[in-house]
C-alpha positions as CSV (number, residue, x, y, z in Angstrom):
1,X,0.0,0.0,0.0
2,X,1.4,3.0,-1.0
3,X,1.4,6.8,0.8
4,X,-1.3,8.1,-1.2
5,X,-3.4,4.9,-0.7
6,X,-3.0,4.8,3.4
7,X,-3.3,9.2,2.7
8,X,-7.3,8.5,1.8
9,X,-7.7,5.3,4.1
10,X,-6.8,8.1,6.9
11,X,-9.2,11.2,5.6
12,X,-11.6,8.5,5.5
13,X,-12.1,6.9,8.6
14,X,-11.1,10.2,10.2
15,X,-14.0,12.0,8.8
16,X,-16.4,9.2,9.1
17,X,-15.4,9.1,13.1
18,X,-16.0,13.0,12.9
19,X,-19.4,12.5,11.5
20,X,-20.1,9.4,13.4
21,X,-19.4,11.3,16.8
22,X,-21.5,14.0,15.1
23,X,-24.2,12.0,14.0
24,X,-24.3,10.2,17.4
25,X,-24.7,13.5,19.4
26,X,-28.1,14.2,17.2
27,X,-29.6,10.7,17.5
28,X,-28.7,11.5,22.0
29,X,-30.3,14.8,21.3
30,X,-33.4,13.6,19.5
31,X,-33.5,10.6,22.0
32,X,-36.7,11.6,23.2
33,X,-38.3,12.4,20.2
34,X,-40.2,10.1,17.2
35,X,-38.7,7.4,16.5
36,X,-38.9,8.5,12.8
37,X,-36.4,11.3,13.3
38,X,-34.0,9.0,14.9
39,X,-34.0,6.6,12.2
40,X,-33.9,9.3,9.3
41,X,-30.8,10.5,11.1
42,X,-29.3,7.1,11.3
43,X,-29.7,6.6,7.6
44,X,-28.3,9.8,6.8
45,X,-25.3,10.2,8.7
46,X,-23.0,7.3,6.7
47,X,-24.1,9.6,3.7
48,X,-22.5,12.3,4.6
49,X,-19.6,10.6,6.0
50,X,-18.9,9.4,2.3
51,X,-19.7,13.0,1.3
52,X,-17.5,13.9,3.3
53,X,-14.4,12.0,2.8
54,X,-14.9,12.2,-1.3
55,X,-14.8,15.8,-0.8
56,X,-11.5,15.8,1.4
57,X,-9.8,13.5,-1.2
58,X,-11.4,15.9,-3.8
59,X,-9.5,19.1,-2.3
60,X,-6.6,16.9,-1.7
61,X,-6.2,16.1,-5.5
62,X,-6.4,12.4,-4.9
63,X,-9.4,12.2,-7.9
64,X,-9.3,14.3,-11.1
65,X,-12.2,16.7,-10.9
66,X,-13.9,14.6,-13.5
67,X,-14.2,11.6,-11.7
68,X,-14.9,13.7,-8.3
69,X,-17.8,15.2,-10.0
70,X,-19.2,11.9,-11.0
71,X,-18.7,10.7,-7.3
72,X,-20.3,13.2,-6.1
73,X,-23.3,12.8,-8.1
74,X,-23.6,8.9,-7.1
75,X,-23.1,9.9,-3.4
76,X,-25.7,12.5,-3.7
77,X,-28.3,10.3,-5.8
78,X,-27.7,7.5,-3.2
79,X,-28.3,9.9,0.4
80,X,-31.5,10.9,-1.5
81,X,-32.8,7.0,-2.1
82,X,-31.4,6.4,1.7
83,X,-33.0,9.6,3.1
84,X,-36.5,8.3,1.5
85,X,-36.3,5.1,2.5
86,X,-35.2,6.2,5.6
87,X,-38.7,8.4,5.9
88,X,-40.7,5.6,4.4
89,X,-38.9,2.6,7.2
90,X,-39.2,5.4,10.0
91,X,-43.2,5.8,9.0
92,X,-43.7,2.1,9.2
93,X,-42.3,1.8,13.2
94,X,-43.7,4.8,14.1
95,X,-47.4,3.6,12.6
96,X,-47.0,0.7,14.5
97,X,-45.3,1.9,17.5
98,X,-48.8,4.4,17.6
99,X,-50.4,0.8,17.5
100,X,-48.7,-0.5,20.0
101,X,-49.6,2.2,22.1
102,X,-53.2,2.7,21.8
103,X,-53.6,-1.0,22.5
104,X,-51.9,-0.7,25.9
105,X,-53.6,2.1,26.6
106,X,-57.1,0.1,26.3
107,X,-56.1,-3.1,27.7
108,X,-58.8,-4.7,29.8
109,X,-61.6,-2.8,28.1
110,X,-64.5,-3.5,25.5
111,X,-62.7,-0.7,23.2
112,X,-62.6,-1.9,19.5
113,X,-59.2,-0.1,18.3
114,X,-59.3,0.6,14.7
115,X,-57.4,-2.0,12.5
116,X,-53.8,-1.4,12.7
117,X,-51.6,-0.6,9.8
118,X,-50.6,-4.1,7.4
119,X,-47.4,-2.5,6.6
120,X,-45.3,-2.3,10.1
121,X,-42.2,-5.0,10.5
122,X,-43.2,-8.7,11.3
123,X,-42.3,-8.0,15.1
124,X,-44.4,-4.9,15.9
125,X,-47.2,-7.2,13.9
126,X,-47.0,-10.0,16.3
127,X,-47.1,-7.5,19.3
128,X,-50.0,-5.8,18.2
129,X,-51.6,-9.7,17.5
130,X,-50.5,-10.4,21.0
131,X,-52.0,-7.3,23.0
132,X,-55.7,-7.7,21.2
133,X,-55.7,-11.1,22.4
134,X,-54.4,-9.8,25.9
135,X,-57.1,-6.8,25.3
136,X,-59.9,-9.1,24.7
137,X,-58.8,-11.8,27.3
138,X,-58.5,-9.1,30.0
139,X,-61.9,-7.7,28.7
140,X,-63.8,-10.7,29.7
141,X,-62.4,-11.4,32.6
142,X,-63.4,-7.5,33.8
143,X,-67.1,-8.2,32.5
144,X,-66.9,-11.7,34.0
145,X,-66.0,-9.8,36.9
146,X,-69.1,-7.3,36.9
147,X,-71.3,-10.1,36.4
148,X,-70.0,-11.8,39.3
149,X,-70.0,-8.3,41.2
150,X,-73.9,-8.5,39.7
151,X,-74.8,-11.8,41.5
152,X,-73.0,-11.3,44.5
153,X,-75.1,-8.0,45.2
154,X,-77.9,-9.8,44.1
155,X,-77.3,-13.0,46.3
156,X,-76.6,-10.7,49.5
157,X,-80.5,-8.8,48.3
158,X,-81.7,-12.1,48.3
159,X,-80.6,-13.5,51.6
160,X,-80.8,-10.6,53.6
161,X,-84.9,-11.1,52.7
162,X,-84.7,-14.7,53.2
163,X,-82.8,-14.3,56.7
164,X,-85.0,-11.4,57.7
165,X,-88.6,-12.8,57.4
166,X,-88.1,-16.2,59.4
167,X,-86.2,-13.9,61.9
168,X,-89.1,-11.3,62.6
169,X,-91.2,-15.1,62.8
170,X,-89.0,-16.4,65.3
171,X,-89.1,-12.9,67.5
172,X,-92.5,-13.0,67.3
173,X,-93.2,-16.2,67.9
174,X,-90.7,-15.9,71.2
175,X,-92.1,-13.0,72.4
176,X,-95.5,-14.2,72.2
177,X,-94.4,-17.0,74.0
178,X,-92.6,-14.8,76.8
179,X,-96.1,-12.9,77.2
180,X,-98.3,-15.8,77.1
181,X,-100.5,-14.8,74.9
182,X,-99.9,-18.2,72.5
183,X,-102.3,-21.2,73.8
184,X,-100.4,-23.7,71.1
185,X,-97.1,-23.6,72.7
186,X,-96.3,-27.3,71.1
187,X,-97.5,-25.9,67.6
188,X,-95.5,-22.9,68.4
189,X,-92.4,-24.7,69.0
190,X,-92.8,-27.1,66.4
191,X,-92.8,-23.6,64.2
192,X,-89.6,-22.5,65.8
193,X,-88.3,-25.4,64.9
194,X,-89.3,-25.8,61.3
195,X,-88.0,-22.0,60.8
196,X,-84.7,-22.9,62.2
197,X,-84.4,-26.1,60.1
198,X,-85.1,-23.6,57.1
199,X,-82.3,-21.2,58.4
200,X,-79.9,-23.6,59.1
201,X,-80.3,-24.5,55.1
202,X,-80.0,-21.3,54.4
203,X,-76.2,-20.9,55.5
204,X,-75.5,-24.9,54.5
205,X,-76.1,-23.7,50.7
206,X,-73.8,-20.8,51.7
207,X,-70.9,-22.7,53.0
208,X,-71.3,-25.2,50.3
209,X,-71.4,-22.8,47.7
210,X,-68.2,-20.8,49.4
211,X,-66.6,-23.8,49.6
212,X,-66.9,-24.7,45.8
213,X,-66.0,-21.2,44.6
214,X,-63.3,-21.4,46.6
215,X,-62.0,-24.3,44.5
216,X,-60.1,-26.1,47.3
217,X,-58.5,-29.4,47.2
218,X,-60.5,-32.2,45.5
219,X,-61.9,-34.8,48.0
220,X,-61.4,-38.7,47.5
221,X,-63.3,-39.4,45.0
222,X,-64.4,-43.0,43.2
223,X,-66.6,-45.0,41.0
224,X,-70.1,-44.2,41.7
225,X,-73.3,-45.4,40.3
226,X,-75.3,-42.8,38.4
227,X,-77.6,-45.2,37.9
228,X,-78.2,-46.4,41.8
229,X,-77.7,-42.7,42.9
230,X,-80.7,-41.6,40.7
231,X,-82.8,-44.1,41.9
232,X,-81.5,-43.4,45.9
233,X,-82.6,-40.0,44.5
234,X,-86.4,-40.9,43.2
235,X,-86.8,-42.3,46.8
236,X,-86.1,-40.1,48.7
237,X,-87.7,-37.5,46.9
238,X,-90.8,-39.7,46.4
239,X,-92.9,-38.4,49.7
240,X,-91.6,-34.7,48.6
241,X,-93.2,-35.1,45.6
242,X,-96.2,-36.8,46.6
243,X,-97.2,-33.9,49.0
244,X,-96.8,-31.6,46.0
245,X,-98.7,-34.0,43.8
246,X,-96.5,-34.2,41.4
247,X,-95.6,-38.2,39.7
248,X,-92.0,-39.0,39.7
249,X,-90.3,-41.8,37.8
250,X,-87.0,-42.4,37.2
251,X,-85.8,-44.2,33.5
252,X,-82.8,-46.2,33.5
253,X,-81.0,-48.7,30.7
254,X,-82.4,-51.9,30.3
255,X,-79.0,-53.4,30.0
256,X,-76.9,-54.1,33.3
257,X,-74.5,-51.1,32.8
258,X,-73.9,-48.8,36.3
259,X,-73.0,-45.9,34.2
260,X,-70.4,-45.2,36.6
261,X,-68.6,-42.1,37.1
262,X,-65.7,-40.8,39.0
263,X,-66.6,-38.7,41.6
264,X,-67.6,-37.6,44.9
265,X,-71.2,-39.8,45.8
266,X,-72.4,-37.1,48.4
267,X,-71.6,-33.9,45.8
268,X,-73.5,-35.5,42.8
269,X,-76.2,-36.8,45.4
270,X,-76.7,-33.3,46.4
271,X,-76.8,-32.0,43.1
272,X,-79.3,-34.2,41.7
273,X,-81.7,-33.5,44.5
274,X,-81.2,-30.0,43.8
275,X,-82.4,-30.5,40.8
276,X,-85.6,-32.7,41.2
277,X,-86.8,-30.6,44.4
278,X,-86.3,-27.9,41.8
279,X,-88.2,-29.4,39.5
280,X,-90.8,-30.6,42.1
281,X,-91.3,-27.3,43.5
282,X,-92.2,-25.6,40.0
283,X,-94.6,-28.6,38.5
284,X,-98.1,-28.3,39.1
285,X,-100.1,-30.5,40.4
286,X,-101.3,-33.5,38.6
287,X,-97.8,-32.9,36.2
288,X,-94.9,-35.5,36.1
289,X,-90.9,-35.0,36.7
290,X,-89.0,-37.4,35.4
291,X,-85.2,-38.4,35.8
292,X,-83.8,-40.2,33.0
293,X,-80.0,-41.6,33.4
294,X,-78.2,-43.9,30.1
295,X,-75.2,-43.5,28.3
296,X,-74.3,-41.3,25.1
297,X,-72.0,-42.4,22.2
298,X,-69.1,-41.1,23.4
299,X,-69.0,-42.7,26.3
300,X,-70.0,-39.6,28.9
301,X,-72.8,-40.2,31.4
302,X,-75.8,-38.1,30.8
303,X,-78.8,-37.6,33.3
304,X,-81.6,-35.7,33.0
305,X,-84.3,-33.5,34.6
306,X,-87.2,-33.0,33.1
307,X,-90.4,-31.4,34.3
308,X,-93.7,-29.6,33.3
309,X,-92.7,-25.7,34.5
310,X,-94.1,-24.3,31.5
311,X,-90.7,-23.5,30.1
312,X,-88.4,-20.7,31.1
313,X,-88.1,-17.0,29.2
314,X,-85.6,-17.6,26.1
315,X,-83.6,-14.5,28.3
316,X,-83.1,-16.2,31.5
317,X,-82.2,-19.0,30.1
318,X,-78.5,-18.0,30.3
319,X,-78.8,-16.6,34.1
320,X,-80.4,-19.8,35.8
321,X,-77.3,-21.1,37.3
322,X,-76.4,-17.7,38.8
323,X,-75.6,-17.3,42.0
324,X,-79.1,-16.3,44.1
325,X,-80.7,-15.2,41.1
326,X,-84.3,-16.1,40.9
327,X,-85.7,-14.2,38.3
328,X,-89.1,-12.4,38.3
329,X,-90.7,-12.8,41.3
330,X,-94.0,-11.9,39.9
331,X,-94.1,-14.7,37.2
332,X,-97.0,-17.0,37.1
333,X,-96.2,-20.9,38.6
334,X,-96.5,-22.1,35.3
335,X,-93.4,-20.5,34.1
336,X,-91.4,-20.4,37.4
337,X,-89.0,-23.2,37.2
338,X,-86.0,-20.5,37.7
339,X,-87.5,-18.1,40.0
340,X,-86.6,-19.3,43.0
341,X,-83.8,-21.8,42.6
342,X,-83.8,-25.1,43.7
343,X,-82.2,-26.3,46.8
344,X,-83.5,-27.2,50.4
345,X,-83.5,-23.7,51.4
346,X,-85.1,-22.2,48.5
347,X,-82.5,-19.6,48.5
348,X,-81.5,-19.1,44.9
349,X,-78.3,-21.6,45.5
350,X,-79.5,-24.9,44.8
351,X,-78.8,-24.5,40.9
352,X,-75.5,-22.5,41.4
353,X,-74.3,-25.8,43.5
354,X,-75.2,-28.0,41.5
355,X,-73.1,-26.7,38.5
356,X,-70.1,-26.2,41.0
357,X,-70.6,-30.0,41.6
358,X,-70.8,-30.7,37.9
359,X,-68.2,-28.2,37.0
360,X,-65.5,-29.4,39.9
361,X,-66.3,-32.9,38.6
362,X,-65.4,-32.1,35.1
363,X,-68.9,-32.4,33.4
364,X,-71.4,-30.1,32.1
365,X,-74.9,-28.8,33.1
366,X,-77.1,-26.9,31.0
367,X,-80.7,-26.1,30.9
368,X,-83.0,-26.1,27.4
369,X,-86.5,-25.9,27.0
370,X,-89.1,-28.8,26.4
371,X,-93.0,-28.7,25.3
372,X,-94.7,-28.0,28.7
373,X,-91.5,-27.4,30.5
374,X,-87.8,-27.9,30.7
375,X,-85.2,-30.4,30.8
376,X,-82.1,-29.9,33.2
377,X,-78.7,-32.5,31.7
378,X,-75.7,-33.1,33.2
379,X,-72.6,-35.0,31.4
380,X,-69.8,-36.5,33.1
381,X,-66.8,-38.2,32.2
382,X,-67.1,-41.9,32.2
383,X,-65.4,-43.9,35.4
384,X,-62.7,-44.9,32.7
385,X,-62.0,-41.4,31.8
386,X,-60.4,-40.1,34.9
387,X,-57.5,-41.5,36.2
């Protein structure tokens, strides 16, 4: 390498240092600022330091003024394609950077942004992808929150009635008793009694239902017969529904199969009867309930509850498992199989255990209407399914 040769490789890097340094001092400067000035600045600057250096080794007579001239041109015609390209990359990442930032700043809401730009870099792309699912994930999860916000203020409405009228019995009842001014004191007792009984139901279906939202550890669970649990069901329920004069029959399979499931007996048990004294309470007389139990293709365990309500509004279909929801309370008792939940206690919590019995055993439980009334299923996993 001769002088002149290690001559220009000097000017060179020395002026592209200088414009480096230079050039790195603007892009500090303009830190702060769009993110398309930054990157027009970063495509510029190794423009000029080739400007620059031609134009040292220019002065320095290292080119003839023709071929400096035709440098110059190239260098100039080139800054121009890098300076709009520059603009035109710098647009892009700003467009989606814009993105990027609406969408955080609606995350968790039902805001629909606007469709983002198509022409932003693959990575701002897949950010944007990943913060309208986050968006819409953390949407429901607020409006599953309301909702839940909904029925707990409801369910508090609900059992602050249900609480206070067996307590103003019970005071009056006690201080008729203290004044002696009841003849009846056995029947008076015996309505003490009943009212507690009633009560104490009341804050079973509570702890039960606190205990399944609460998710806790699963008990031991085994096999158990759907098939002998429906029919411990039917008789038990029989005298209950004989009082009410409702029929109630129970259909199993003719074959020998115990459609067995994995589970916990006294959960399902208690979920079943929730669901016939449901449907016992809203049949009139002279109608029929009737529990049918078999096996579907697939293997899962199906019963169902099916009574003669009159059917259930196409609206609250959707709400009947809520917690203490009920319904209208002025509906006729043809059309009342939801309105006041089924359960014991009648407190609006029979239904809402029952599908955290289902639910924390893996199945399903939904409600559709039938002609004259509606039919209640639960699915579970087979006895095989579970390990």
């Amino acid at each position: 390498m001769n002088r002149d040769q290690i001559t220009i490789l000097a000017l060179t890097a020395g002026w592209t240092l200088v414009v480096g340094v230079l050039g790195g001092a603007v892009l500090w400067r303009f830190r702060r600022k769009s993110l398309r000035i930054t990157m027009i600045v970063a495509g510029v600057v190794p423009m000029l330091a080739a400007l620059a250096a031609v134009t040292q080794s220019v002065q320095a007579m290292f080119i003839s003024a023709h071929d400096s001239l035709v440098v110059l041109w190239t260098l100039a015609f080139s800054g121009l394609l890098g300076l709009a390209m520059s603009v035109l990359l710098g647009h892009w990442v700003s467009t989606g950077s814009r993105d990027v930032g609406r969408r955080l700043r609606h995350l968790g809401t039902s805001y629909e942004p606007v469709t983002g730009s198509t022409n932003v870099p693959a990575e701002l792309s897949a950010i944007t992808d990943e913060l309208e699912m986050t968006r819409k994930k953390l949407a429901a999860s607020n409006d599953r929150e309301r909702a839940l916000e909904a029925s707990r203020r409801e369910l508090v409405a609900f059992m602050s009635h249900d609480l206070r009228t067996p307590l103003a019995g019970l005071r009056a009842v006690s201080e008729g008793l203290e004044d002696g001014v009841i003849d009846d004191v056995p029947g008076a007792l015996r309505q003490m009694r009943t009212t507690v009984d009633r009560m104490t139901g009341l804050v079973d279906d509570l702890f039960e239902l606190s205990r399944l939202s609460a998710a806790p550890p699963p008990r031991r669970r085994s096999a158990v017969s759907l098939r002998e649990l429906a029919e411990d069901v039917v008789g038990e329920s029989c005298e209950h529904a004989r009082s009410e004069g409702v029929a109630l029959t129970v259909s199993t399979p003719a074959d020998d199969d115990r459609l067995a499931v994995h589970g916990d007996a006294d959960e399902l048990t208690r979920a079943v009867t929730n669901l016939v004294g449901n449907a016992i309470r809203h049949t009139e007389r002279g109608g029929t309930v009737k529990l049918t139990v078999d096996r579907e293709e697939d293997g899962r365990v199906r019963l169902a509850v099916t009574d003669a309500c009159g059917g259930i509004p196409d609206d609250d279909l959707d709400r009947v498992f809520d917690i203490g929801w009920r319904g209208d309370e002025q509906r006729t008792p043809t059309n009342a199989s939801a309105t006041t939940g089924a359960g014991s206690s009648g407190g609006g919590l029979g239904l809402a255990i029952a599908r955290g019995v289902v639910e924390s055993h893996e199945g399903n439980i939904a409600v559709a209407n039938t002609p004259g009334g509606c039919t209640f299923k639960i699915e579970l996993p087979p006895v095989t399914a579970t390990p």
